[in-house]
N, C-alpha and C positions, 0 to 999 in steps of 0.2 A: 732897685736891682731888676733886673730882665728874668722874666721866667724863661726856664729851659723848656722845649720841645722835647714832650713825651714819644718815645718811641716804641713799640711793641708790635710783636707779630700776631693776627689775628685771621685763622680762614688761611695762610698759607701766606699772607700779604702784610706788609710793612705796614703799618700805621702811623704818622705821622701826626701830633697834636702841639700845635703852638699855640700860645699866650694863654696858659692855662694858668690859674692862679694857685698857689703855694697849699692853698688850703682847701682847692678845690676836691670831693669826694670823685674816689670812681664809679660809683651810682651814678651822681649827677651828668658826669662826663659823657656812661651811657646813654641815659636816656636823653639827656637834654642836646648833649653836641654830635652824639651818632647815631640817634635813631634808637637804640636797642633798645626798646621799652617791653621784650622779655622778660628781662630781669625786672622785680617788682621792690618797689620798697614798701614794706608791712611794721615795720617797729623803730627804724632809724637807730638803732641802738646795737644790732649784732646780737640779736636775741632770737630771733626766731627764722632764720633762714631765706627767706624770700628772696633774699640781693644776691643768692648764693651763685658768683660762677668760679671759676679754675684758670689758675696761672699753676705756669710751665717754667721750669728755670734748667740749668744746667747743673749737674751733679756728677762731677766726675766727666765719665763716658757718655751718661746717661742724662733720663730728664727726671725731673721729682716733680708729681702733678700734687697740688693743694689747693683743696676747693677751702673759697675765705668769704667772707661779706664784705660786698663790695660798697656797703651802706657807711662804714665807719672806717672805709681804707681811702686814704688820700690818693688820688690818679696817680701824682709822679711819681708813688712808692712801685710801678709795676713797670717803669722804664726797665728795657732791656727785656721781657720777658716776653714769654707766649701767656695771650688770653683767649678763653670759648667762655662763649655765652650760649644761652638754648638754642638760640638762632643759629650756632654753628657748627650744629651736631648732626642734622639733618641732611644726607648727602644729595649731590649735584641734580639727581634725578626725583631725588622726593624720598627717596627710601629713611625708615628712621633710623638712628643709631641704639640699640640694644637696650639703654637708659631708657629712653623715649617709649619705644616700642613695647618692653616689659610694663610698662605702666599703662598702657592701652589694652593690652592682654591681660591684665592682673586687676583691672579698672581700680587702678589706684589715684584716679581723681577725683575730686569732688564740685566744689565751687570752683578749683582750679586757681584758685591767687598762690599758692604756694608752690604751685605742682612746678615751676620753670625751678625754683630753688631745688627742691626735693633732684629732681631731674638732674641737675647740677653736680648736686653730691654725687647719685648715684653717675653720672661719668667720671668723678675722681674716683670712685671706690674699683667703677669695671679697668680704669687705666690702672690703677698699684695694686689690683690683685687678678682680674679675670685676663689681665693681658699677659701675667704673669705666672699663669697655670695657676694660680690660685681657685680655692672655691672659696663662696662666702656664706661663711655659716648664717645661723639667725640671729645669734650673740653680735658678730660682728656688723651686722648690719643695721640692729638697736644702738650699738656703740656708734658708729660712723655717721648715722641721720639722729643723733641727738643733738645737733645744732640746728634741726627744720622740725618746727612746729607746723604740724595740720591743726586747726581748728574747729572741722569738719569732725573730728576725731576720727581719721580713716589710715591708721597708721598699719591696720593686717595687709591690707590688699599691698601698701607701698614695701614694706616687707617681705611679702610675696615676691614684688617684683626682683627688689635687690636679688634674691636667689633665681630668680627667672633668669638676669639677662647670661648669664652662664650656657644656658642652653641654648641660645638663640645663634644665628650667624655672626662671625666675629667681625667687629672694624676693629682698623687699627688707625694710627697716628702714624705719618711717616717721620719716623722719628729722627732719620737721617738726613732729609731736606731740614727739617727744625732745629736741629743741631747746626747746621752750615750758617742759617740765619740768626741763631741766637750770639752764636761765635761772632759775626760780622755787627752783630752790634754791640756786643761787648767789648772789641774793639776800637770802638766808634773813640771820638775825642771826647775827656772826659773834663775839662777847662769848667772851671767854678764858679762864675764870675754870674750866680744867679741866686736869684729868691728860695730857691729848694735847692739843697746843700746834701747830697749823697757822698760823702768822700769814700773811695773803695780803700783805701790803708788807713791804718789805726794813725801813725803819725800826720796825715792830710785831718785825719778826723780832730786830732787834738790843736792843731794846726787854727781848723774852722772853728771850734770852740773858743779858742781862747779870744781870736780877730772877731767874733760874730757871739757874743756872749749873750745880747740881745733874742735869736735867736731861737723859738720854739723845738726842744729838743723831744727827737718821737724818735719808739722802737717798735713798729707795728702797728700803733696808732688806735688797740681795741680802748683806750680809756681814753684819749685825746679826741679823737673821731667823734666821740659823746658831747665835747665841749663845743664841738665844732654843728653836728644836726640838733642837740637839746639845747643848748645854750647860747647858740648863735657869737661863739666867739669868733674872730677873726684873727689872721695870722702872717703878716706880713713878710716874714722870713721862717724859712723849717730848714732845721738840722733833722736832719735823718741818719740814725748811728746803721740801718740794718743789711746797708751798701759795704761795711767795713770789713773784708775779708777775716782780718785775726779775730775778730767779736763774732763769728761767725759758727767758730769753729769749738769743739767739746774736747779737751785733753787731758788725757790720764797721767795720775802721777802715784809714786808706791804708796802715797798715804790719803791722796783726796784725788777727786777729780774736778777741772777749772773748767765751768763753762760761761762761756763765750754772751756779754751782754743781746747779741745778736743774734742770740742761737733761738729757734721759734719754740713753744712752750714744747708743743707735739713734740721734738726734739729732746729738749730740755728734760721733762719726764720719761722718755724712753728711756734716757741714762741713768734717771735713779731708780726705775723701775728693773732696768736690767743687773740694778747689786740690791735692790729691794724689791723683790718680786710682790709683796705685801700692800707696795703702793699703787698698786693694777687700779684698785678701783675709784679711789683715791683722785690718781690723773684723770679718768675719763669723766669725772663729775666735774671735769673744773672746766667750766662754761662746756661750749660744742666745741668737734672738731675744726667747722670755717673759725672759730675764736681762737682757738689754741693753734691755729694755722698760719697764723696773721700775729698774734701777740708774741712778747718775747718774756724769758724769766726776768731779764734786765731791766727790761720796761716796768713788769709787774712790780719787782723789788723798787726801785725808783720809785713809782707811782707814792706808793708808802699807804697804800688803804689800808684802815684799822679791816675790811671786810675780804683781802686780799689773801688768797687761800695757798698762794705758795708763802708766805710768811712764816706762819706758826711751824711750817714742815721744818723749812732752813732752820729756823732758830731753833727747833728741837734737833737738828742733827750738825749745830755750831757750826753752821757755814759762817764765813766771812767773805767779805768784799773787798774791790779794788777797786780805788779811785783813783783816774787820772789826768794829767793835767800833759799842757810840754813843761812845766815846774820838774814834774818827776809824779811818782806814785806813791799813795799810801793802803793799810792793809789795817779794819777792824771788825769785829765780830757783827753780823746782821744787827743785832737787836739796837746797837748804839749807833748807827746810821741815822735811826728817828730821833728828831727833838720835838716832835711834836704834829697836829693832825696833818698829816700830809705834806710834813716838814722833814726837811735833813740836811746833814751836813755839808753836802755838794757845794763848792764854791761855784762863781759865775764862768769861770773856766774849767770846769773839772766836767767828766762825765763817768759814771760807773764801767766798770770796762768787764768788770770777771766777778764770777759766785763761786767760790771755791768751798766745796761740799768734801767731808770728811769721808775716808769709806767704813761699810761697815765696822765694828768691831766686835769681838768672839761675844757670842751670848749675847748680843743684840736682839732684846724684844723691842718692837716698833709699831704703834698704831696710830691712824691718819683717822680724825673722825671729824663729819660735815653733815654741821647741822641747817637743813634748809627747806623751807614748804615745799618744793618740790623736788625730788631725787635727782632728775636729770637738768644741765643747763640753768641751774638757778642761782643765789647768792646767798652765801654764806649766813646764818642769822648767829653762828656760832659756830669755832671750827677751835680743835682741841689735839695736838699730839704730844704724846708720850713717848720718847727714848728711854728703856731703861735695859741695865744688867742686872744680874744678879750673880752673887758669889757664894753658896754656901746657904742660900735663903735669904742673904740677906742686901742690901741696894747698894751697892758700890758704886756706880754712873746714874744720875738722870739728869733730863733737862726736858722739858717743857716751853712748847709753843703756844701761844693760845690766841683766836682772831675774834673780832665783834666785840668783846668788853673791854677795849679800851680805847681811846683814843688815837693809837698806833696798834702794829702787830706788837707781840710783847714776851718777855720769858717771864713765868713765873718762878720766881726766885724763892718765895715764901714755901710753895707747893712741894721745890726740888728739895729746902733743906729740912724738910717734915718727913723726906724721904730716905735722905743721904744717909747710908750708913747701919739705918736699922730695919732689920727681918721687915722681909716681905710678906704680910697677913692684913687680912684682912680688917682688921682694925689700923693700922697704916695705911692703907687705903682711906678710909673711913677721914683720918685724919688730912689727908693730902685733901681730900676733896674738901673738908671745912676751908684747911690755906687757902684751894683757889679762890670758894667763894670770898673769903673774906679779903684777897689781897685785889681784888678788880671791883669797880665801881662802875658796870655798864650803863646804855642809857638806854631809853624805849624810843622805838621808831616803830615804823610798818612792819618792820619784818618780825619785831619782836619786844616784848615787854624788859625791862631791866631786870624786872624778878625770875621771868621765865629763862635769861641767861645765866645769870647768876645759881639758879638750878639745876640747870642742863649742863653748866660746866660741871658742876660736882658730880653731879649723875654719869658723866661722863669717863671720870675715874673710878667708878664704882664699875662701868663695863669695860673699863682697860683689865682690875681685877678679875672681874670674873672671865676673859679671854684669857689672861695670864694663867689660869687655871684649868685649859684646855675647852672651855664651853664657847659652842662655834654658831650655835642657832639662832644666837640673837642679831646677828646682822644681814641687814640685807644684803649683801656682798653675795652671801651664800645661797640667795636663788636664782634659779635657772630658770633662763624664758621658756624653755622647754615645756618645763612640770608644770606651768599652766595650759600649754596649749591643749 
């Protein structure tokens, strides 16, 4: 099959890329076929920022800027959009763009290998918030560069800067020439007849699935991207679901809300953050934002990692999924989706389509907890939640999530019926935490001993208790970058 020409706007100008291969990254694309060797690759993985620049799409009226890494995103994922790289922040005369300039005033560079990512971010953050009368607090500014690692450990001064470029001279984006051109190439001919397979409607999508079952199917590509710089796999055909307008899209309905295989995490999480305000912090641990920028819940759910941190949420608040085929569709609970490590039911036609999340209900206690060596950006060594009600004192609803002890994400069933039904004390607790340990049989790896998980999850119900009980000190949720400075 002929690979399709890459098309995108960059600097104001049409870009034109042919015979680019299916599995080609946009790192490589930069630095290898355009020169842009700004952008740095530091980790190959989406870990630590360096690849980091910002694509532009169309939103409506509007544009929605998402700074991603460009290390584990495949090039032909960015047809149709606007891309900047550092190299194109800098205007015509030399003068710098605010991003740039606040990190020269704020000397927040060090060795410099990172500072083009850092840079990066901080232009998506001044686009969706300072061009938007926004300010940027300090909270929000540790949240949003928790996808870019310094190594230098110079993370005050780059902090500083995010709240600097506020004060500086404003650039803007002409965002009305960018709309005329993003328009004219969304328009363009969209004929299929290639090695990277975007279909924009869900029926062209099931269409290319079932004809091309062969196939490499990717929703953002943050774990595929891995197989492709770590593993050196190769991929002679890509389906790409995240072109599919209906999968795209988050809709509410009086008893759950359907979101869309397509829809990006950052998304994804806004929605159950805005009927769960509890899962704030929750989302922002889960990888950086270029990760959550670039990935989908779709993807993640697919994926099927036992270490996969939106898992244990779903299955503790009984979302189900939708599989579908041109056959027709079917409809069952997350947890039995997995048959096993990175296994599921998906036929070679079939692609996950919808996560259909339950909404609250009355007297919903809820806690999201992520066990991991490092706070920010890291993987899961253990990840633990709890749904429960109470009626009267005593458990009328739970269900339980739980990621890292087993094989798959997983409910524990043992834990819920130790729960079901009787007074909520502390001794119930006590007991729920023996079930988890004893109904999971984790293993040791780097991240973790099989006894230290097997601990932590108990230990874990023991601090859902004593939060049930109104005590709020023990999580780190509750400090403020502030109170240290």
């Amino acid at each position: 099959m002929e690979s399709k020409t890459i098309r995108f706007i960059r600097g104001g100008e049409l870009v034109s890329l042919g015979n680019v291969p299916p599995d080609r990254t946009l790192l490589e694309v930069l630095r290898e076929d355009l020169s842009r060797t700004g952008t740095k690759e530091g980790c190959g993985e989406g870990d630590c920022g360096a690849c980091t620049v910002v694509l532009g799409e169309l939103e409506g009226e509007g544009i929605r800027y998402r700074a991603i890494n460009s290390c584990i995103r495949l090039a032909h994922s960015i047809d149709g959009m606007a891309l900047w790289t550092v190299e194109d922040l800098v205007a015509d005369d030399g003068t710098l763009h605010p991003a740039q300039e606040a990190m020269v005033q704020c000397h927040g560079s060090q060795c410099g290998f990172c500072t083009p990512g850092f840079v990066m971010s901080l232009f998506g953050m001044y686009q969706n918030h300072v061009c938007r009368g926004e300010g940027i607090s300090r909270e929000l500014a540790q949240e949003e560069l928790s996808g870019n690692l310094c190594r230098c450990t110079g993370y005050r001064p780059i902090l500083d800067a995010a709240q600097k470029m506020a004060q500086l001279p404003a650039v803007r984006v002409d965002e009305s020439a960018l709309r005329t051109q993003l328009k004219r190439l969304a328009a363009a001919s969209t004929a299929q007849a290639w090695s990277y397979l975007a279909p924009k409607t869900l029926p062209a999508l099931l269409l290319a699935r079932a004809t091309h079952p062969d196939a490499q199917l990717v929703a953002g590509c943050t774990d595929v991207g891995l197989w492709v710089t770590k593993m050196h796999m190769r991929f002679g055909k890509v389906l790409d679901v995240t072109a599919t307008q209906e999968l795209r899209r988050i809709e509410p309905y009086d008893n759950h809300i359907a979101i869309g295989a397509a829809v990006t995490l950052t998304d994804a999480f806004d929605a159950l953050v805005s009927e769960r305000p509890q899962l704030k912090s929750f989302a922002n641990r889960f990888a950086g934002l270029p990760t959550r920028n670039s990935g989908t819940l779709g993807g993640n759910v697919a994926n099927g990692s036992p270490i996969g941190d939106s898992m244990p949420l779903l299955i503790a608040l009984d979302a189900h999924v939708v599989l579908m085929s041109t056959r027709g569709h079917r409809e069952m609970p997350l947890e039995d989706f997995y048959t096993g490590y990175r296994k599921n039911v998906l036929a070679p036609d079939e692609v996950l389509a919808w996560i259909k999340v339950p909404r609250p209900s009355p007297g919903e206690f809820l806690r999201a907890y992520k066990i991991s060596k490092r706070y920010d950006d890291d993987i899961s060594a253990v990840c633990l939640v709890v749904n429960m009600t109470l009626e009267g004192g005593s458990v009328t609803r739970v269900s339980i999530g739980a990621g890292g002890v087993a094989a798959t994400p997983a409910r524990a069933p043992r834990a819920e019926s130790a729960l079901r039904g009787k007074p909520w004390t502390a001794d119930a607790a006590q007991q729920a935490a023996d079930a988890l340990r004893a109904e999971f049989q984790p293993i040791s790896d780097m991240r973790a001993s099989a006894a230290y998980r097997s601990q932590v999850l108990g230990n874990l119900m023991q601090r859902f208790w004593l939060e049930s009980q109104g005590l709020a000190q023990i999580n780190l949720e509750n400090f403020k970058l502030q109170e240290a400075a």
